[in-house]
C-alpha positions in Angstrom: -9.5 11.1 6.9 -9.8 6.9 7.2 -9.5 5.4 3.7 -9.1 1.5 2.7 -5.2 0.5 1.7 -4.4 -2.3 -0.8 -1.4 -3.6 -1.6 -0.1 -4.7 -5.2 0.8 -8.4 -4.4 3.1 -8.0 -7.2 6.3 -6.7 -6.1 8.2 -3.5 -8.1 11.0 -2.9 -9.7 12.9 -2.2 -6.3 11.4 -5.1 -4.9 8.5 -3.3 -3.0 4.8 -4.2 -3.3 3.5 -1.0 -3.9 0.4 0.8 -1.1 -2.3 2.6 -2.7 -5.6 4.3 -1.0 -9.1 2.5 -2.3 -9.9 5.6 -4.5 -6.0 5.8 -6.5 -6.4 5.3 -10.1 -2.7 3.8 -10.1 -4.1 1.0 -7.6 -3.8 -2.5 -9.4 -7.0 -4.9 -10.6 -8.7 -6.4 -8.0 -6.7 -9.8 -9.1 -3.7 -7.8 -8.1 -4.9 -5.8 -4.8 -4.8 -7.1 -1.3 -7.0 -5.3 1.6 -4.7 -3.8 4.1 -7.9 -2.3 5.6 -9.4 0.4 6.7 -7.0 3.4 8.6 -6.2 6.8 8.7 -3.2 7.3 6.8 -0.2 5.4 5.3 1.9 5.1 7.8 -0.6 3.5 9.8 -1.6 0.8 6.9 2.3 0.0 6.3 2.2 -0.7 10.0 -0.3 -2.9 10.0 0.2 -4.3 6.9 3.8 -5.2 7.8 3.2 -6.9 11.2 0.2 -9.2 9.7 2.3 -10.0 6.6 5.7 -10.6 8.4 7.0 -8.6 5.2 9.5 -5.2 5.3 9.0 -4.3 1.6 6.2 -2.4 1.3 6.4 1.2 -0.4 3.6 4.0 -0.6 2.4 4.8 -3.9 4.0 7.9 -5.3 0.6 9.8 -6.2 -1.6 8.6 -3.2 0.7 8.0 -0.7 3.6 10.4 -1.2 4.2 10.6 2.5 5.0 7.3 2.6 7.2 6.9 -1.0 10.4 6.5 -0.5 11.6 6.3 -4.3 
């Protein structure tokens, strides 16, 4: 199922910024959140969200995106 991604545009502990779905109550304020945009699952918004950013460090968020956290 499509869902809108956001990114924290703060970066983690580990040096990630952090991909939640629109819906994730761990997803930062709105002063925090960048649109990815609207796609079918993680992989597919750390994808895009990495060629449009020109960034490697993005993560998925451990309790929305689990198939994409790597730790």
């Amino acid at each position: 199922m499509a869902k809108f991604y956001y990114y924290n545009k703060n970066i983690d502990s580990k040096g990630n910024h952090e991909v939640h779905t629109e819906n994730c109550s761990y997803k930062p304020d709105v002063l925090n959140s960048v649109l990815i945009g609207y796609e079918n699952n993680c992989q597919s918004a750390i994808q895009r969200v990495k060629k449009e950013t020109g960034k490697n460090n993005f993560d998925g968020c451990y309790f929305c995106c689990n198939d994409c956290h790597s730790g």
